[in-house]
C-alpha positions in Angstrom: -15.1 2.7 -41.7 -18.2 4.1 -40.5 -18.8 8.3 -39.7 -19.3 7.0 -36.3 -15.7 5.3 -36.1 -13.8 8.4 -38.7 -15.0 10.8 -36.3 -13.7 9.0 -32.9 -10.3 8.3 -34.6 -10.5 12.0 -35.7 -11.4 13.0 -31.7 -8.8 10.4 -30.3 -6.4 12.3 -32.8 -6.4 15.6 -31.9 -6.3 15.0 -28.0 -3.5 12.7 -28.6 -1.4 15.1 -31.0 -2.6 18.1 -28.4 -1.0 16.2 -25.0 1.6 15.3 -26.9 2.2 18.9 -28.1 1.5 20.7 -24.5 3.9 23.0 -22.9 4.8 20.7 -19.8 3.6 24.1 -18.1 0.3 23.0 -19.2 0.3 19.9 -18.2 3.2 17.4 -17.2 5.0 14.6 -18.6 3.3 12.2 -16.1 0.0 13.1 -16.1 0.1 13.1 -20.3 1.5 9.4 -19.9 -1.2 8.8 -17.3 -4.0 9.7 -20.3 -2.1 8.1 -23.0 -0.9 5.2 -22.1 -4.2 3.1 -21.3 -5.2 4.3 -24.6 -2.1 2.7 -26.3 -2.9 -0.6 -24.2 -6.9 -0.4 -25.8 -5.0 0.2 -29.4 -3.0 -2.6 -29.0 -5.5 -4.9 -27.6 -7.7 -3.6 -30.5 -4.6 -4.4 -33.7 -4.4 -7.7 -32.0 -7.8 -8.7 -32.0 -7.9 -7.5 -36.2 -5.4 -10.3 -36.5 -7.7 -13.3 -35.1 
């Protein structure tokens, strides 16, 4: 893994863990799923195209 790639897993971490972690005052359920979840879809897309 290159610095490049450690530090946008590192980035993509911490935003993820910090949504995930919000007071629902801070932010609500549905707009944390509306960040999240195309970002699971590019995760997935990206473990499936490791196994080509």
């Amino acid at each position: 893994m290159t610095p490049l790639e450690r530090t946008l897993a590192r980035a993509l971490t911490e935003v993820v863990i910090r949504l995930d972690l919000s007071d629902d005052d801070a932010i609500t359920p549905a707009a944390t799923m509306q960040v999240l979840q195309p970002v699971a879809v590019l995760l997935q897309d990206l473990s499936e195209q490791g196994h080509r």
